[in-house]
C-alpha positions in Angstrom: 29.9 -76.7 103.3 31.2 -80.3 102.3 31.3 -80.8 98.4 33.2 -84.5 97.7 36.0 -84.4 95.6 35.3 -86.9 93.7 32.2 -84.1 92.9 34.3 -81.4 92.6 36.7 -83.2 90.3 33.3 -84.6 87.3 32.3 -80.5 87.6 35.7 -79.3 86.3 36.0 -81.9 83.5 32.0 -81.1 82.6 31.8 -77.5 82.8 35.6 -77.1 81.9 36.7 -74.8 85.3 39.1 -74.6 87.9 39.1 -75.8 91.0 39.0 -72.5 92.5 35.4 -72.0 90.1 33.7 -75.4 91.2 34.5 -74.6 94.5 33.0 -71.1 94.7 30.3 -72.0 92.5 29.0 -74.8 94.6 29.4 -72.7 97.5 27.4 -69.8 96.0 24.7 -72.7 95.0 24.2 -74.0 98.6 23.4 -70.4 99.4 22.0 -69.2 96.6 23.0 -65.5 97.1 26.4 -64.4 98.8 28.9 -62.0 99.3 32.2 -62.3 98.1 33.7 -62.9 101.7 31.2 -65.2 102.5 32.0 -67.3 99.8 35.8 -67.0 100.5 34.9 -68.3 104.6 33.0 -71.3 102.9 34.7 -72.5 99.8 38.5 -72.4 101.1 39.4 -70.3 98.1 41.4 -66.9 99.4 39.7 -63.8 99.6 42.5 -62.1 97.3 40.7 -64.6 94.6 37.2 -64.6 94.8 36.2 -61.5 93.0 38.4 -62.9 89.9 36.7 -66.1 90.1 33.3 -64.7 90.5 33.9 -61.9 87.5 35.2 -64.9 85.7 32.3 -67.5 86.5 29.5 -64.4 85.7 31.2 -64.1 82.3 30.8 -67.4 81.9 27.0 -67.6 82.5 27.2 -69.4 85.7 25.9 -66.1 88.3 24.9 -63.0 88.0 25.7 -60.3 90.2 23.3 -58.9 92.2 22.4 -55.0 92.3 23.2 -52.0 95.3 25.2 -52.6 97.7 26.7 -55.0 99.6 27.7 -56.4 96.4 25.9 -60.1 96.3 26.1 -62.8 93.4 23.4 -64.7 92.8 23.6 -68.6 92.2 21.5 -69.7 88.6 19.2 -72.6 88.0 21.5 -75.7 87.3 19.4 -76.2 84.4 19.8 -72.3 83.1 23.9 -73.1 84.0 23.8 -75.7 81.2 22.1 -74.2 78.6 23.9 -70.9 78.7 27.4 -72.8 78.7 26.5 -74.5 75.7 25.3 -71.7 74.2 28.5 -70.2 74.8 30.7 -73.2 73.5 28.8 -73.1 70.5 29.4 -69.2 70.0 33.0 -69.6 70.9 33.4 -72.5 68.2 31.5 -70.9 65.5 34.0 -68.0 66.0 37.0 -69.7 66.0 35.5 -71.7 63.2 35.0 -68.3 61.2 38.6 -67.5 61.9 40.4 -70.8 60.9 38.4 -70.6 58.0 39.4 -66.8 57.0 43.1 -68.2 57.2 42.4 -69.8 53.2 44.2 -67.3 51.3 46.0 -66.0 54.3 49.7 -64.5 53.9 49.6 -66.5 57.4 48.5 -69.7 56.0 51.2 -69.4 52.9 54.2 -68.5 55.6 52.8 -71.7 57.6 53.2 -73.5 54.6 56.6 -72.0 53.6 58.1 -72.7 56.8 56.4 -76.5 56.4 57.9 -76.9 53.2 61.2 -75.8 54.0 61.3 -78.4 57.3 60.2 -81.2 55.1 63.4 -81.4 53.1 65.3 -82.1 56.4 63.4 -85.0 57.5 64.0 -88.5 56.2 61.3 -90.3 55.5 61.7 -92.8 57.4 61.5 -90.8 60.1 57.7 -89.4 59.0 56.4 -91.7 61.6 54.7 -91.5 64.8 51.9 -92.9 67.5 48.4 -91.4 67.8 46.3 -92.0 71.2 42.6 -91.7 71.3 40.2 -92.8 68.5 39.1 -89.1 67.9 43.0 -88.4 67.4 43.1 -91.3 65.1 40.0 -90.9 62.6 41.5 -87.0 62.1 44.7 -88.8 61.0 43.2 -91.2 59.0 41.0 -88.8 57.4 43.7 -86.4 56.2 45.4 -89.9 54.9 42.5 -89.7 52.8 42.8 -86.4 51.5 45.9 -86.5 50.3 45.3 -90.4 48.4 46.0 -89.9 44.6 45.9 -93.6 43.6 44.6 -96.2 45.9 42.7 -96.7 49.2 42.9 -100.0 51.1 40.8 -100.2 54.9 40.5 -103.7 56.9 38.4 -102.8 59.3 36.2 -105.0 62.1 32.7 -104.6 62.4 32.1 -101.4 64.2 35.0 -100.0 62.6 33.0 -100.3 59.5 30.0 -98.4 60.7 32.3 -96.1 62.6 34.5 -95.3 58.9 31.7 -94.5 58.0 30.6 -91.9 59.9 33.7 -90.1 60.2 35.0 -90.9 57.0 32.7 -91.6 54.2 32.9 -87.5 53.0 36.7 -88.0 52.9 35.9 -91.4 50.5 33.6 -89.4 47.9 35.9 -86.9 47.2 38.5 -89.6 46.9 36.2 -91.3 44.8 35.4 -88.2 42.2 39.6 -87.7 42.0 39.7 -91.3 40.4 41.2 -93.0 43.8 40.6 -96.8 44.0 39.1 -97.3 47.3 38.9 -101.4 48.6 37.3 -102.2 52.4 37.3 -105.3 53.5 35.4 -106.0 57.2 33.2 -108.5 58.7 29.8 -107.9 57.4 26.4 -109.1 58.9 22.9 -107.9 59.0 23.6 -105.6 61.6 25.7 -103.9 59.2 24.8 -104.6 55.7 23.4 -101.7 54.7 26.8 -99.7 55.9 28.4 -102.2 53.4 26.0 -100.9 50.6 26.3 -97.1 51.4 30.0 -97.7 51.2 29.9 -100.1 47.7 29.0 -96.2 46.3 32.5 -95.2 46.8 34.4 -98.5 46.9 34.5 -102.2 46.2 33.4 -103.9 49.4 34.2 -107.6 50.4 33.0 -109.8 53.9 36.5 -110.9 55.6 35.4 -113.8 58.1 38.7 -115.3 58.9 41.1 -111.9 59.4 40.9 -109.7 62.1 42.7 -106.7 61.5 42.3 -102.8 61.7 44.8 -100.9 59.1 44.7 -98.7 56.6 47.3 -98.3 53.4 47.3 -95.3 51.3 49.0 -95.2 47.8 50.5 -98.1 48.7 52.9 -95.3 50.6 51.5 -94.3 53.9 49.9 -96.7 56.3 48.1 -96.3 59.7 47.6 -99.4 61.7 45.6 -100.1 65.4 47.2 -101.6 68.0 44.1 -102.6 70.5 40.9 -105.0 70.0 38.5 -102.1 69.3 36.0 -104.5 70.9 37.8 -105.0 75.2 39.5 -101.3 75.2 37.8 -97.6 75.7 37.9 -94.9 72.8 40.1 -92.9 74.8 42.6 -95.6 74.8 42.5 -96.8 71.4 46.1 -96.8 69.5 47.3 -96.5 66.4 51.1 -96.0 64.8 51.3 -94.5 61.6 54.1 -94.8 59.0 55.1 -93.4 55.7 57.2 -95.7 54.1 56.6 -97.3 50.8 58.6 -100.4 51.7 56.4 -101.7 54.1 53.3 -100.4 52.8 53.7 -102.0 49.9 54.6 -105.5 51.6 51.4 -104.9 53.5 49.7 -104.5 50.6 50.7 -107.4 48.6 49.8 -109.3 51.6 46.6 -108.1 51.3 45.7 -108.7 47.8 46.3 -112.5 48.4 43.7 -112.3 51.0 41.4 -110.1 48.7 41.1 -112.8 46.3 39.6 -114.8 48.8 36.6 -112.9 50.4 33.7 -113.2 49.5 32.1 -109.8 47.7 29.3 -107.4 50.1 25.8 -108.4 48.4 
């Protein structure tokens, strides 16, 4: 059996397995049903491995075993391999869900936090600084930034940043919004994202910036997270941001800012 590479390689990243797994798996698919030796002789994985890869794939929902004797497997519809792994990922995050969640209260959680705490006198703050890849990495930054804002909010964002923010971040803003935090965006705003702009004005005063093209965001004029890429000519996955706690430059940022505030023109 010749499986690509290339092939082998997109099954691993989908399914999240081995290369010892995709490569007894597809095997066991050309056949349908197979021995454990047979499988060895045509997937190149050692015989001292397959059983553990083929216990390991069952578990997983990708074959069953078939009964008497000799022991076969038996390959599943691709389709049937799909749904059962997601159900499966879904189980396996509700319980790890359940069990992060159990941890409020925790003696765990308050030694975490004792040990935190302890750390944090150490550390200058300048040195409370540090570079985030990936956009999913970033909007979890930014949206614990927003958790912790006790006075003032600012976000320049660009136009799919707005709609973006406002997926991942708009439950983040009402909160903000009910502890008496000052929230101000500023973004380019068209008819393709006007009504965004609205849902926003809710928890925040929202202006149309036409001339600046910026992605930052400044926290109690104290903490401040800004992108380094054109969120419009680079992937997700690449997307950069540095963020800094540092009340000097936040602040200079800021006063920067309110010059240009002045100037847009308010969302209608």
């Amino acid at each position: 059996m010749i499986v690509k590479d290339e092939f082998l390689s997109r099954l691993r990243k989908i399914f999240d397995l081995n290369l010892y797994e995709v490569k007894v798996w597809t095997a066991l698919l050309s056949r349908g049903t197979s021995t454990a030796g047979e499988l060895s002789n045509i997937s190149d994985v050692p015989r001292s491995r397959t059983y553990d890869i083929l216990e390991s794939l069952e578990k997983k929902g990708f074959i069953i075993m078939k009964l008497g004797k000799p022991i076969k497997f038996i390959a599943l519809k691709p389709e049937e391999v799909v749904e059962r792994v997601k159900k499966n990922l879904m189980k396996k995050a509700q319980d790890k869900s359940k069990r992060l969640e159990s941890l409020k209260g925790d003696d765990v959680l308050d030694e975490l936090h004792t040990l935190f705490t302890q750390g944090i006198k150490f550390v200058e703050p300048s040195d409370l600084s540090g570079s985030l890849k990936g956009r999913q990495n970033l909007y979890n930054h930014l949206d614990m930034m927003l958790r912790d804002a006790e006075q003032t909010i600012t976000i320049v964002t660009t136009h799919g940043g707005l709609n973006r923010k406002f997926e991942a971040l708009m439950p983040s803003l009402e909160k903000a919004k009910k502890r008496g935090v000052t929230v101000r965006i500023a973004a380019p705003i068209d008819k393709n994202n006007i009504k965004v702009a609205k849902d926003f004005s809710k928890v925040a005063e929202v202006r149309n910036v036409e001339k600046m093209k910026a992605r930052f965001i400044i926290v109690d004029s104290n903490q401040l997270m800004f992108m380094l890429l054109d969120d419009e000519k680079f992937h997700p996955n690449y997307d950069t941001g540095v963020w800094i706690n540092t009340e000097f430059f936040a602040s200079a940022l800021e006063q920067m800012f309110e010059i240009a505030w002045k100037e847009m023109k308010k969302a209608k």
